[in-house]
C-alpha positions in Angstrom: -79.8 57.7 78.8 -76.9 56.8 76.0 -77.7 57.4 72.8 -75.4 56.5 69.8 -76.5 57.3 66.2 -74.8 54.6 64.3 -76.0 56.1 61.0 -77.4 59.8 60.0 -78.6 59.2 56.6 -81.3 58.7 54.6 -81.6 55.5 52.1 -78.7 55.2 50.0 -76.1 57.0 52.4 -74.1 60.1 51.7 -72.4 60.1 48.9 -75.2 57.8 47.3 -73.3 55.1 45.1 -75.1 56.1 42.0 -75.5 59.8 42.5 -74.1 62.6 40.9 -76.0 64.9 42.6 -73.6 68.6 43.1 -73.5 67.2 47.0 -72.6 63.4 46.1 -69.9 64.7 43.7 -68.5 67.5 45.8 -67.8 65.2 48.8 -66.3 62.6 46.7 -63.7 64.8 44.8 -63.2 66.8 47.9 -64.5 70.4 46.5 -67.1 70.6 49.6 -67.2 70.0 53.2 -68.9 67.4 53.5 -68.9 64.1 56.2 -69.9 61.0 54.8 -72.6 59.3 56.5 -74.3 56.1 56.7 -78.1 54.7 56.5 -80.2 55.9 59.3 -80.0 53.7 62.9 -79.4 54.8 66.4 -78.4 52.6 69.5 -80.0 52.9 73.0 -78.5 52.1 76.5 -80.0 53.1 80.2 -76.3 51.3 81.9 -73.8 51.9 78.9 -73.2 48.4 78.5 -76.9 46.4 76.8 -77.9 48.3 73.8 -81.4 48.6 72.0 -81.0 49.0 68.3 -83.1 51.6 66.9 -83.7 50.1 63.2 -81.2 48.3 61.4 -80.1 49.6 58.5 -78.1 47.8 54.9 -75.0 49.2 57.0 -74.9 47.4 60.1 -72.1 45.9 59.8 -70.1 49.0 59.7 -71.7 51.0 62.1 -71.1 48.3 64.6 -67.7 47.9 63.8 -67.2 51.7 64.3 -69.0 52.0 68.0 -66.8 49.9 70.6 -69.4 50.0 73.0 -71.2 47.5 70.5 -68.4 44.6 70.3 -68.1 41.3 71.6 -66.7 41.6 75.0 -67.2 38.3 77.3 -67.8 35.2 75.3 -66.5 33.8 72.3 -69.7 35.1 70.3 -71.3 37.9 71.9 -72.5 41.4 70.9 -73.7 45.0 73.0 -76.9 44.1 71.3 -79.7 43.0 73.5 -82.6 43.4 70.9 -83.6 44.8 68.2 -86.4 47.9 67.9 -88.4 49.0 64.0 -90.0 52.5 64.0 -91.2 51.5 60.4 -91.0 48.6 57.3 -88.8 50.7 54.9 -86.0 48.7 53.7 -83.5 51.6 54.7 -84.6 50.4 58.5 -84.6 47.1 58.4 -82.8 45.4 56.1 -79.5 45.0 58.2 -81.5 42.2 60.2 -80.3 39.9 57.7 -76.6 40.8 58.3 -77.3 40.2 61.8 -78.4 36.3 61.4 -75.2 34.5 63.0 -77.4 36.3 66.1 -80.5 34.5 66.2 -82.9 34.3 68.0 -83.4 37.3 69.0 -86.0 40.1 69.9 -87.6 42.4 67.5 -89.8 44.9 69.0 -92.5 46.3 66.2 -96.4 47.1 65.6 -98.5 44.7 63.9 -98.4 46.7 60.9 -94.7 46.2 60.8 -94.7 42.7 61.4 -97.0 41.9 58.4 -94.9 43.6 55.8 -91.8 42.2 57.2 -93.4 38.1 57.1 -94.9 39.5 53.4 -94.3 42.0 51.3 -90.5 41.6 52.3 -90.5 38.2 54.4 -87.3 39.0 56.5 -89.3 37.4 59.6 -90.3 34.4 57.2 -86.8 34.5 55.6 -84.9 35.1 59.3 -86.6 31.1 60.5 -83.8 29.1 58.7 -81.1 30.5 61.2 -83.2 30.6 64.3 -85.8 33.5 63.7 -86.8 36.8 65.3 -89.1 37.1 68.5 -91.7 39.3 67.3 -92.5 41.6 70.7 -95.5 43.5 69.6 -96.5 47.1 69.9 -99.9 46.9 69.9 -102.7 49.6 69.1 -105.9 50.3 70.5 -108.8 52.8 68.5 -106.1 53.8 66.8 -103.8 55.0 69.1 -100.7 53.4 69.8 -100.5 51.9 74.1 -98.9 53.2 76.8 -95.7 53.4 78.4 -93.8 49.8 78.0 -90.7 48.5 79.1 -87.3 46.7 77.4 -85.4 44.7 79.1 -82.2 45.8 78.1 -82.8 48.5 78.7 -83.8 49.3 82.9 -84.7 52.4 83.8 -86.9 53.7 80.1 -90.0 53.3 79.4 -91.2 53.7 75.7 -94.1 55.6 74.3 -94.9 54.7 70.6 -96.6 57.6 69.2 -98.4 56.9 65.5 -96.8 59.6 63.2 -98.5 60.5 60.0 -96.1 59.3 57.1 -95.9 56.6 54.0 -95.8 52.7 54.4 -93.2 51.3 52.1 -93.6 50.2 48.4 -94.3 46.8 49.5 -96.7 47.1 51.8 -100.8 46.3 50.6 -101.0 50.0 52.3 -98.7 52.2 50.8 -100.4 55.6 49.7 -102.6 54.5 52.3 -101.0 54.3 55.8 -102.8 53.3 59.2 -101.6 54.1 62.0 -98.5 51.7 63.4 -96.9 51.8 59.8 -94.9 54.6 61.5 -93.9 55.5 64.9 -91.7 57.9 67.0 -90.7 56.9 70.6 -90.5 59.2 73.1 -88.0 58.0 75.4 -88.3 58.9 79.4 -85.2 58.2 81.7 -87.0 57.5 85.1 -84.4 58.0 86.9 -83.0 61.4 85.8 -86.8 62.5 84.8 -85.2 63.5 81.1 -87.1 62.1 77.5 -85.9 61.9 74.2 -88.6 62.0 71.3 -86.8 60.0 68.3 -88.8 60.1 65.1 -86.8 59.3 61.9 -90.0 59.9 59.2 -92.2 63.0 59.9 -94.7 63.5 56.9 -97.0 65.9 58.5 -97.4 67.2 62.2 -100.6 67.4 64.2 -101.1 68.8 67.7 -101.0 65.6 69.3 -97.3 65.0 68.0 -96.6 68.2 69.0 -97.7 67.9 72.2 -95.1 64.9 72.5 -92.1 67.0 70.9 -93.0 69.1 73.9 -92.3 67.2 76.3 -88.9 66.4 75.1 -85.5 67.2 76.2 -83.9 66.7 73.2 -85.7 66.0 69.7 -83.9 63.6 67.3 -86.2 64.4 64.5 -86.9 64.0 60.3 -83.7 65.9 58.8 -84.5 64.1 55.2 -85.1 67.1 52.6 -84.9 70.6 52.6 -87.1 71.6 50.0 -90.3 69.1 49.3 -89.6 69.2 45.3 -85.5 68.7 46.2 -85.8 65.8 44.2 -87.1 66.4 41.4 -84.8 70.0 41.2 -81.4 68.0 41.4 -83.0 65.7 38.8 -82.9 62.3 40.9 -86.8 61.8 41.1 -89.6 62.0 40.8 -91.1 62.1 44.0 -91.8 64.8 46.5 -91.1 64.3 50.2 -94.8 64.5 50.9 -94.8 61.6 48.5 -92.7 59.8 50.5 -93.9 61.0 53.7 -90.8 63.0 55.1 -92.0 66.7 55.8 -89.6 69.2 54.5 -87.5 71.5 56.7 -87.8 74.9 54.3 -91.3 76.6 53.6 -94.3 78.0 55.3 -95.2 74.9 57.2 -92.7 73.3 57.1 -90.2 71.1 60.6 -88.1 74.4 60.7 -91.3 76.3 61.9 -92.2 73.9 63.8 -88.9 73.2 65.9 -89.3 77.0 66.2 -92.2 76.2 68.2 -90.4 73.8 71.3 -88.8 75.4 74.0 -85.2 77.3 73.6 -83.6 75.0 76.0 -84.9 72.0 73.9 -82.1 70.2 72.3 -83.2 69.6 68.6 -80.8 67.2 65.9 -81.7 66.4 62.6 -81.4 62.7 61.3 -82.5 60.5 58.0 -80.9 63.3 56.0 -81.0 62.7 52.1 -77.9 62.9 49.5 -79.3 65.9 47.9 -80.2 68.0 51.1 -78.1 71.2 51.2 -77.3 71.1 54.7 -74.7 68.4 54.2 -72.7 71.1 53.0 -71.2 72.5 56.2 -70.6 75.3 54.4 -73.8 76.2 52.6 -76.5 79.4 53.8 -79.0 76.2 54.6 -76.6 75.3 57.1 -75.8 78.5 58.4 -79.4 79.1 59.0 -79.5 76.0 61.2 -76.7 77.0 63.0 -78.3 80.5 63.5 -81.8 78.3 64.9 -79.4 76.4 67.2 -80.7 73.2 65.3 -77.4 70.4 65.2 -77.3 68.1 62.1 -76.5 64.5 63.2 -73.4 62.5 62.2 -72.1 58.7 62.3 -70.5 58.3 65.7 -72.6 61.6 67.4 -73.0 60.2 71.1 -76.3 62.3 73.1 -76.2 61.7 77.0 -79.9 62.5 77.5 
């Protein structure tokens, strides 16, 4: 299994373009070390060659400008893309689909939930029909727990588990502050043919023991890297929310996804991802990141490539 993550942040990027948040600042006049990184997306691939987007984020075009493996190779219009995948409706996730019209048709794999903000609260399905529209290929759910195993086409060889995840539907949606399950998802990930699994799972609000059960099984753990502390917002003065507002569980604190990735096996790989502007373990040279270091816990970057 090739993995490509195409973007590492959180909404807004790293530095944000209207933050002057100590982190935003610092990398822009060069005082910290600090990568930039883009809006959250990763790319999936069983043969190296068809890729399955993982979200689509405002920076699309970028990231697939930066990844070769993505380009037009064969005919005069063509793309590495061979469909499209949404673990949620936040516009961070989703809205590069637009930037991604001169493709259409083509196939977006999401949960009903998903699909009824996206042809709502913000149409892009609705919006998506002048230039040839999206193939909606549900995920469906059943008493409230999401199927079984289900294949892609481009991509031979995995097979897909969509696990419901407790976190926040998007401002838009009629159920925000009131989720069901399938307005967010993780995906654990199995290579058949070299038995490994990936659990991928962008927005973590809270963890219960069937989630952990599925982090378990993992090889490697591409998990919620958004904030560090759940009031981080509201300490660097950019908010007003807390990440349990938003549905991202925070990595510091009794708790919190550091104790709990201290729960998986030591061979387990774990990477952090979705990681927000104000987090202090952008700073490569902060203690936050030491103490990841010291965990063996890797913080994901633009262009990071996982062979799984």
């Amino acid at each position: 299994m090739h993995v490509l993550v195409l973007g590492a942040a959180a909404g807004g990027g790293f530095p944000q373009w209207n933050c002057n948040c100590p982190l935003c600042r610092g990398q822009r006049e060069g005082s910290l070390e600090a990568t930039p990184r883009t809006q959250s997306s990763i790319a999936i691939s069983s043969d190296g060659e068809r890729w399955l987007l993982c979200n689509a984020s405002p920076d699309i075009r970028a990231q697939l400008n930066a990844n070769p493996e993505l380009h037009p190779r064969k005919i005069p219009r063509d793309s590495g893309i061979s469909g499209v995948l949404l673990v949620d409706a936040q516009i961070d996730h989703t809205t590069g689909l637009l930037s991604l019209r001169e493709g259409c048709p083509f196939d977006v794999w999401c949960t009903p939930n998903v699909h009824q903000d996206l042809s709502s609260g913000f149409p892009l399905f609705t919006m998506l029909e002048h230039w040839g529209g999206l193939n909606w290929q549900p995920i469906a759910i059943d008493d409230n727990h999401l199927e079984a195993a289900f294949e892609i086409p481009a991509c031979p060889g995995l097979a897909f588990t969509a696990v419901a995840l407790s976190s926040n539907a998007p401002p838009y949606s009629p159920r925000r502050g009131a989720p069901t399950p399938g307005d967010n998802i993780g995906l654990l990930i199995e290579d058949r043919t070299r038995g490994t699994r990936l659990f991928y799972g962008p927005g973590l609000g809270r963890l219960d023991d069937r989630v952990r059960a599925y982090l378990a099984q993992a090889d490697c753990v591409l998990v919620d890297g958004t904030l560090w502390h759940d009031d981080e917002l509201i300490r660097a003065g950019v908010g007003k929310s807390t990440g349990t507002d938003m549905g991202h569980l925070a990595l510091a604190g009794a708790g919190g996804l550091l104790e709990e990735l201290d729960r998986l096996s030591p061979a387990t790989r774990r990477v952090l991802i979705h990681i927000n502007n104000t987090n202090p373990i952008l700073d490569e040279g902060s203690p936050q990141r030491a103490t990841l270091a010291e965990a063996g816990i890797e913080v994901a970057f633009d262009g990071m490539r996982l062979e799984i």
